[in-house]
C-alpha positions, 0 to 999 in steps of 0.5 A: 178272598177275592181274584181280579182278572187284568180286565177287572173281573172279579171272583168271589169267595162263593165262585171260588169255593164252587170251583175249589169243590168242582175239582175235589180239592185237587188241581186240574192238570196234574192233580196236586192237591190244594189248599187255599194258597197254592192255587188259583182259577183257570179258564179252561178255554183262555179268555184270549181264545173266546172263553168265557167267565161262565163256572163250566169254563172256570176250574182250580189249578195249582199256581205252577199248571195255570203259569204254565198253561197261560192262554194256551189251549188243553191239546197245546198244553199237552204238547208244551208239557210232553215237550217240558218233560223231556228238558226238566232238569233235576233241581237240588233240595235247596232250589226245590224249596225256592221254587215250591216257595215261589208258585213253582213245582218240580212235578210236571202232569204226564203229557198223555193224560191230565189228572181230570182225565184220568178221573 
C-alpha cells in the first residue's frame, strides 16, 4: 500500500510498516489500536511548519486524530482537544456507527497526556 502526500510524496509498504511498528500498533495521540485500515502516517511537526518527511517526524495515527490534528503543532493540538472535550456531545448507537465508518471516533485523547506520553 502506498500514500501520497498533496506534493506527490510517497510512502512505501516498508516506511509504513516502519512507522505502524514505531507506535506498537497503536495511535500516536490517543493510543487506539490499529490495523491496516484505520490509520494513517502523520507528521509529527506539519510539513507546513517546517517539518520534514525524515521517519523521526513521521509516526501512525488513527484517521480520526490525524483529521483532527491537521497542521497544527503537538501543544495546540493539546488545546484544540481539551477544548473538543469540553463540547463533545453524546452520539446515538446509530451515529456512532456512521462516524467510526467514516474515519471518525467517539473517543477523543485526555487533553493532558497523549498516549506516547504516557508510554
Amino acid at each position: 500500500m502506498i500514500v501520497k502526500r498533496a506534493l506527490g510524496a510517497k510512502f512505501g509498504t516498508k516506511t509504513r510498516q516502519t512507522i505502524y511498528e514505531k507506535t506498537n500498533y497503536h495511535c500516536y495521540y490517543c493510543g487506539t489500536a490499529l490495523n491496516p485500515e484505520n490509520w494513517s502516517v502523520d507528521h509529527i511537526i506539519p510539513i507546513s511548519l517546517g517539518g520534514s518527511d525524515e521517519l523521526d517526524n513521521l509516526t501512525g495515527a488513527c484517521i480520526s486524530c490525524n483529521k483532527r490534528k491537521k497542521n497544527h503543532t503537538l501543544e495546540s493540538f493539546r488545546t484544540l482537544q481539551s477544548r473538543l472535550n469540553q463540547k463533545i456531545p453524546w452520539f446515538s448507537p446509530d451515529q456512532t456507527k456512521f462516524l467510526e465508518r467514516h474515519g471518525f471516533t467517539k473517543h477523543i485523547p485526555s487533553p493532558d497526556l497523549f498516549w506516547w506520553e504516557k508510554q
